[in-house]
C-alpha positions as CSV (number, residue, x, y, z in Angstrom):
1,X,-18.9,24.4,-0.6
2,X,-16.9,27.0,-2.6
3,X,-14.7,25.5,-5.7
4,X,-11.6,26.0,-4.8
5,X,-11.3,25.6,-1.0
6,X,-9.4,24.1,1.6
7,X,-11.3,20.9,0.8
8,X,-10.8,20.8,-3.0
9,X,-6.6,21.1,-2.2
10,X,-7.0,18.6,0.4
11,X,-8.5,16.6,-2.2
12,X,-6.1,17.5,-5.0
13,X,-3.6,16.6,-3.1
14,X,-4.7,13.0,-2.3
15,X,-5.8,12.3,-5.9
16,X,-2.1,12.2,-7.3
17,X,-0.9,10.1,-5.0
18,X,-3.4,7.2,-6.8
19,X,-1.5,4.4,-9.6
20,X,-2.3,3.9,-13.1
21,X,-3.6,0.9,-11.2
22,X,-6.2,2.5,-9.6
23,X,-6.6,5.1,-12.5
24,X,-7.7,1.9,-14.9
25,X,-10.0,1.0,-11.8
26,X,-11.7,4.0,-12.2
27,X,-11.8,4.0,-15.6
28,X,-13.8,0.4,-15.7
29,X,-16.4,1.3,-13.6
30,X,-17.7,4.4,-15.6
31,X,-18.1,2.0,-18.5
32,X,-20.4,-0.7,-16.5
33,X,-23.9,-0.2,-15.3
34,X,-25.5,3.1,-13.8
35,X,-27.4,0.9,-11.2
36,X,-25.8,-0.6,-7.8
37,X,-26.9,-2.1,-5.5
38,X,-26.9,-2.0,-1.5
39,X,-24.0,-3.9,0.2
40,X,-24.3,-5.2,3.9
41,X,-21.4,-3.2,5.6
42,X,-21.7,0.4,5.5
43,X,-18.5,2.6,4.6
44,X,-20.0,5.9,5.0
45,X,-21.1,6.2,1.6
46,X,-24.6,6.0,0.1
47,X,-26.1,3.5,-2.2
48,X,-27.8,4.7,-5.3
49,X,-27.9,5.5,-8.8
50,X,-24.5,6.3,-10.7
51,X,-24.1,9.7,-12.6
52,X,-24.4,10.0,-16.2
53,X,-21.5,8.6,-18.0
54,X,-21.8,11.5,-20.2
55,X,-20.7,14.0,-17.2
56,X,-18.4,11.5,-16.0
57,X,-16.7,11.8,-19.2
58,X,-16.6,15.4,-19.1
59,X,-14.9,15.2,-15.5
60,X,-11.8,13.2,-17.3
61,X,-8.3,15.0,-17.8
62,X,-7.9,14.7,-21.6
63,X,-4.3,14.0,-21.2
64,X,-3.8,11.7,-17.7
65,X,-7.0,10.3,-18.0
66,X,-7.3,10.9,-14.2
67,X,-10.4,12.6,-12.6
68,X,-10.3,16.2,-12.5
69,X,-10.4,18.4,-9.1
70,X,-10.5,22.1,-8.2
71,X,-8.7,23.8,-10.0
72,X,-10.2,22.6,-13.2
73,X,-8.4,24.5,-16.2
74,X,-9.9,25.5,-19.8
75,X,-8.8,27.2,-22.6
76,X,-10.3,29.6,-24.2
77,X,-11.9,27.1,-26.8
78,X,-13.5,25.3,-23.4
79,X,-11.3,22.8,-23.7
80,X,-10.4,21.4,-19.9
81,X,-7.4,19.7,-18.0
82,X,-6.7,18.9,-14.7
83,X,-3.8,21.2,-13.0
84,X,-0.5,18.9,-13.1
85,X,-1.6,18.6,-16.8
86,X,-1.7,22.1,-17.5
87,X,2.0,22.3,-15.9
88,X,3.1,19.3,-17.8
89,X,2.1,20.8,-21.3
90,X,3.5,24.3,-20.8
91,X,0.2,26.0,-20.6
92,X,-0.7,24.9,-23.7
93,X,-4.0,23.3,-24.9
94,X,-2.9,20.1,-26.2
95,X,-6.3,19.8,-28.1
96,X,-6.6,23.5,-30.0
97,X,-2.6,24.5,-29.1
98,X,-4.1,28.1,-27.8
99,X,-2.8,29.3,-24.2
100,X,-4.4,28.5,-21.3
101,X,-4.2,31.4,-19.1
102,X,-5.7,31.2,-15.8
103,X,-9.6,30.6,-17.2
104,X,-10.7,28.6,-14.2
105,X,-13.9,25.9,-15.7
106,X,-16.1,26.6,-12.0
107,X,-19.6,25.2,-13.9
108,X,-17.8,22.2,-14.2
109,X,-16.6,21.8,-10.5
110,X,-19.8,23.1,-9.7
111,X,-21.4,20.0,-11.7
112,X,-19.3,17.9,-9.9
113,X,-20.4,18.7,-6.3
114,X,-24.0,17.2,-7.5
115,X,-22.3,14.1,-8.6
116,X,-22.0,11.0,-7.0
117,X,-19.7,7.8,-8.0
118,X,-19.2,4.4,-7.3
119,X,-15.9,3.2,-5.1
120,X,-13.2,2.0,-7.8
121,X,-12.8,-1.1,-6.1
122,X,-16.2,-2.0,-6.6
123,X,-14.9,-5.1,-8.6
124,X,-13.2,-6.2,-5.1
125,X,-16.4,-5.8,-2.9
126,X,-16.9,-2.2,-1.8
127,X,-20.3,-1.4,-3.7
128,X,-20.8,2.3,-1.2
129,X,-21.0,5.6,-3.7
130,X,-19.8,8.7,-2.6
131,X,-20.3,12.3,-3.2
132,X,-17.7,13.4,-6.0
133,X,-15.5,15.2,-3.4
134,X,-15.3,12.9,-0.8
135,X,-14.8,9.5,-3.2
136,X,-11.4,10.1,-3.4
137,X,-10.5,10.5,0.5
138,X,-12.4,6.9,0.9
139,X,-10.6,5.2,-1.5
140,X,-7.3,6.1,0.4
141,X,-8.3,4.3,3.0
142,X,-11.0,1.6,1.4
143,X,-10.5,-1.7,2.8
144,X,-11.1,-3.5,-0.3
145,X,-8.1,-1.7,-1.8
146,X,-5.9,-4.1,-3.5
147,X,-2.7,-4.7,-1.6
148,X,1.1,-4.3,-2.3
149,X,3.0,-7.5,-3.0
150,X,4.7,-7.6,-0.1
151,X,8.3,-9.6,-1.0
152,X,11.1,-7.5,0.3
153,X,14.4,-6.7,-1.3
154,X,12.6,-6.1,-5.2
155,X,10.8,-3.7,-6.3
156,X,7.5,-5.7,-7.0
157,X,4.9,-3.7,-8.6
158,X,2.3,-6.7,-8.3
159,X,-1.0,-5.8,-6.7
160,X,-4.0,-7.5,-5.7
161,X,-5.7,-9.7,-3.2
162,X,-4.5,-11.7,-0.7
163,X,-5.0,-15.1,-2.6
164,X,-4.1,-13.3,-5.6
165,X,-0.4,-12.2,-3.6
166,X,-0.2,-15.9,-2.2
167,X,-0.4,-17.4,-5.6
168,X,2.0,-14.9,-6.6
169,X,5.0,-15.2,-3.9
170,X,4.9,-18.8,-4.2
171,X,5.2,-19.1,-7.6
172,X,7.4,-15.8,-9.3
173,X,9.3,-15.1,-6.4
174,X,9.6,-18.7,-4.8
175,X,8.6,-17.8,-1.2
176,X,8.5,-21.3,1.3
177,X,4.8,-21.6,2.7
178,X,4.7,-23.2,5.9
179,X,1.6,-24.4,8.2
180,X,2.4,-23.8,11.6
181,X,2.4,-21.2,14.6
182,X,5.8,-21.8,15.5
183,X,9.5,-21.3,13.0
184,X,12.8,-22.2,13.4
185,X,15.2,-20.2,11.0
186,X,18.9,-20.3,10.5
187,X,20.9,-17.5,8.7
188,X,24.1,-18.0,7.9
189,X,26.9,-15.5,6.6
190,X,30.5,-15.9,5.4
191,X,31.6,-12.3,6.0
192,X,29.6,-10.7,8.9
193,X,32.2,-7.6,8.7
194,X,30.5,-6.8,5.0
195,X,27.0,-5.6,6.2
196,X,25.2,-4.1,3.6
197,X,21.5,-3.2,2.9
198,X,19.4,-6.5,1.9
199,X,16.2,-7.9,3.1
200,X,14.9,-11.1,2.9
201,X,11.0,-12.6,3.3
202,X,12.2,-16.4,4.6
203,X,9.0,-17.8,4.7
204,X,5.3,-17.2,4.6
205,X,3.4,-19.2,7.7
206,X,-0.5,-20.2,7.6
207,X,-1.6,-20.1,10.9
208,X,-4.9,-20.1,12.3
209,X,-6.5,-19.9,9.0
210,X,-4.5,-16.5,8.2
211,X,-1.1,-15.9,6.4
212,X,2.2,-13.9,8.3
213,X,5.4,-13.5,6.3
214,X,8.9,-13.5,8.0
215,X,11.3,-11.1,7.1
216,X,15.1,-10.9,8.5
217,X,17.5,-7.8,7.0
218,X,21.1,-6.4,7.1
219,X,21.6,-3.0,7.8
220,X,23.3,0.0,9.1
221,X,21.3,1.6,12.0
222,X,23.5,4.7,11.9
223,X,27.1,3.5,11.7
224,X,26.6,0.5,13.3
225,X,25.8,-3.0,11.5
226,X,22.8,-4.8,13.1
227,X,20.5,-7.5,11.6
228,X,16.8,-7.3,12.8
229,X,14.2,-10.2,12.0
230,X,10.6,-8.8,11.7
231,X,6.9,-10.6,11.2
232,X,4.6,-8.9,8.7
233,X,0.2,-9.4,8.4
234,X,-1.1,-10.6,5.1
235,X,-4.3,-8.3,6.0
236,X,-5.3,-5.3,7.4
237,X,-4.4,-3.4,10.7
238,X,-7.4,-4.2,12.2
239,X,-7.3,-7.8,11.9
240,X,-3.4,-7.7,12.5
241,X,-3.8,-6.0,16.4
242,X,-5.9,-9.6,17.0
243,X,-2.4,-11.6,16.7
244,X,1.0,-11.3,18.7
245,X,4.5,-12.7,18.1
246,X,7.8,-13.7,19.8
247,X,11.0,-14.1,18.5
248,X,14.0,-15.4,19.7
249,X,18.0,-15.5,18.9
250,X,20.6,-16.9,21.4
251,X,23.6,-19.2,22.5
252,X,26.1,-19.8,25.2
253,X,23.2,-19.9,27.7
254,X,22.2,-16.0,26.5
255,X,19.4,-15.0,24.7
256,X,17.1,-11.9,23.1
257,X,13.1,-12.2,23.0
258,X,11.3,-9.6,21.2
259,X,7.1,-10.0,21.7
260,X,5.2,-7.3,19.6
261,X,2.5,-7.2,17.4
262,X,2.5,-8.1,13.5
263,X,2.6,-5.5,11.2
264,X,0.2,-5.3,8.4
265,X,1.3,-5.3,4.4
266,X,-0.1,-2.0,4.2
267,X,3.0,-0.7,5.8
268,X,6.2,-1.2,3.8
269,X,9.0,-3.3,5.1
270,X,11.3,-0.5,4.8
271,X,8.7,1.6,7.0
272,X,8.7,-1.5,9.4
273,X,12.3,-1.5,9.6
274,X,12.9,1.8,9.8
275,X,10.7,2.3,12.6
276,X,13.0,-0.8,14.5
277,X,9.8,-2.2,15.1
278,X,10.9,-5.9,15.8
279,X,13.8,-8.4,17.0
280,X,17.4,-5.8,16.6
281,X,20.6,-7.9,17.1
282,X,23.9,-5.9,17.3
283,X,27.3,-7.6,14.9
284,X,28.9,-8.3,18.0
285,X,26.2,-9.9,19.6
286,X,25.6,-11.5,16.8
287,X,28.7,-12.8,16.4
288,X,29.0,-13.6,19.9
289,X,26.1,-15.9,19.3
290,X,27.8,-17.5,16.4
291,X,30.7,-19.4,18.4
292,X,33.7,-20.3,16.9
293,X,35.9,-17.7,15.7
294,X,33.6,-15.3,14.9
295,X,34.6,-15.5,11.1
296,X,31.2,-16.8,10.2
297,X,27.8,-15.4,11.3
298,X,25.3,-18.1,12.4
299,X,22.0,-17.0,13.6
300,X,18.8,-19.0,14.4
301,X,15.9,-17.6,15.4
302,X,13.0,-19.4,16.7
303,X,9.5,-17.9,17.1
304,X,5.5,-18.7,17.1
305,X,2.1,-16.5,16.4
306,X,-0.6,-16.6,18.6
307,X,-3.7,-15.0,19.2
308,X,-5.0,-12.6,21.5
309,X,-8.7,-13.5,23.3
């Protein structure tokens, strides 16, 4: 495989979209012991030994910290950094303060097509290694990735588990927790003619030993005002597909039923609602199934989780 490639900018590419999160991840594992050992489920990566720490080392931006892929830059001096650091510091070598040029460091990515290193979320259960080039384009997808805290309406940097994100809504953001496959929720609004953008999670449910969150929003679906309630996975896709939902909001012997599929966490709630992927109730209709004068919204929506054979 030729530095520089289609693969390596495929791979460049992916690598910045990683956290400082994932960056201390990586970071962490260098320093702990060169030998792993075998897991039970494969991921498509090898088990083995861990490259030298000492070429590991050499592999690390100076300046991010991050891993470095094709292009890798030097100074004359041999000093290396990783591309967006070499824009960042004005092509400048922030250790000898010579110019970098162009010099393009290809031993060094040729070193790192021999190397092979752990997943960074080893600590959480994934114990496959990976060839240097491909580790990167596994972790995106990794299913022992931590997961987003998934409370809607803040912008929650939390990470972590799903026990860890349980613990987490209940107590700093004050989420209900419910057991039970079914939910009955009212909303209620003084001025239903004021729609703006907010999100709420109501409540989280533990049902059949796994954990759903309920979210309801007010928005503007083009110029019209509309309120849609949703029902998010505390998991993975894979597991989520194994559940289905209803929903349903009504009055004056009329009603709406939406039936779908939970989406997982991994999928924002903004990316959820954007894609109108649950229960969409019009103002009017909304209001309609308020009663009374129509100066106060009232909603309740019922619902249960079941799961598919």
């Amino acid at each position: 495989m030729a530095p520089g490639g289609s693969s390596f900018k495929e791979v460049l590419e992916s690598h910045q979209i990683f956290s400082d999160y994932e960056t201390t991840k990586a970071k962490s594992e260098a320093n702990g012991n060169s030998t792993f050992t075998k897991s039970r489920g494969g991921l498509g990566g090898k088990h083995g030994i861990n490259s030298k720490n000492g070429v590991y080392d050499l592999l690390e931006c100076p300046v991010c910290k991050n891993l470095m892929y094709p292009p890798i830059h030097q100074c004359p001096n041999g000093h290396t950094l990783c591309l967006s650091c070499k824009i960042a510091v004005h092509n400048c070598c922030p250790t000898c303060h010579h110019d970098l040029g162009n010099i393009r460091c290809l031993a060094l990515e040729k070193v790192a097509e021999t190397m092979e290193l752990p997943c960074r979320y080893q600590n959480l259960g994934c114990h496959d290694i990976f060839p240097y080039y491909t580790k990167l384009k596994h972790e995106q997808n990794c299913p022992f990735r931590p997961y987003s805290c998934p409370y809607a309406g803040s912008e929650c940097s939390v990470m972590g588990d799903i026990p860890t994100l349980l613990a987490h809504l209940k107590d700093d953001h004050k989420v209900d927790m419910h057991d039970g496959c079914t939910f009955n929720h009212r909303y209620v609004k003084s001025n239903p003619h004021e729609v703006e953008n907010a999100t709420w999670m109501l409540t989280v449910f533990n049902c059949f030993g796994r954990h759903f969150c309920l979210h309801f929003e007010a928005f503007l679906l083009g110029t019209a005002p509309v309120y849609m309630a949703f029902l998010r996975f505390l998991g993975d896709d894979n597991e989520a597909s194994k559940f289905k939902y209803s929903l349903e909001v009504g009055a004056n012997s009329r009603k709406l039923i939406w039936q779908g599929i939970p989406r997982s966490i991994r999928d924002s709630h903004r990316k959820v609602r954007d894609s109108q992927d649950g229960l969409i109730i019009q103002r009017n209709l909304a209001l309609y199934f308020s009663g009374g004068d129509r100066q106060q919204l009232k909603l309740r929506i019922t619902g249960r989780i079941w799961k598919e054979d």
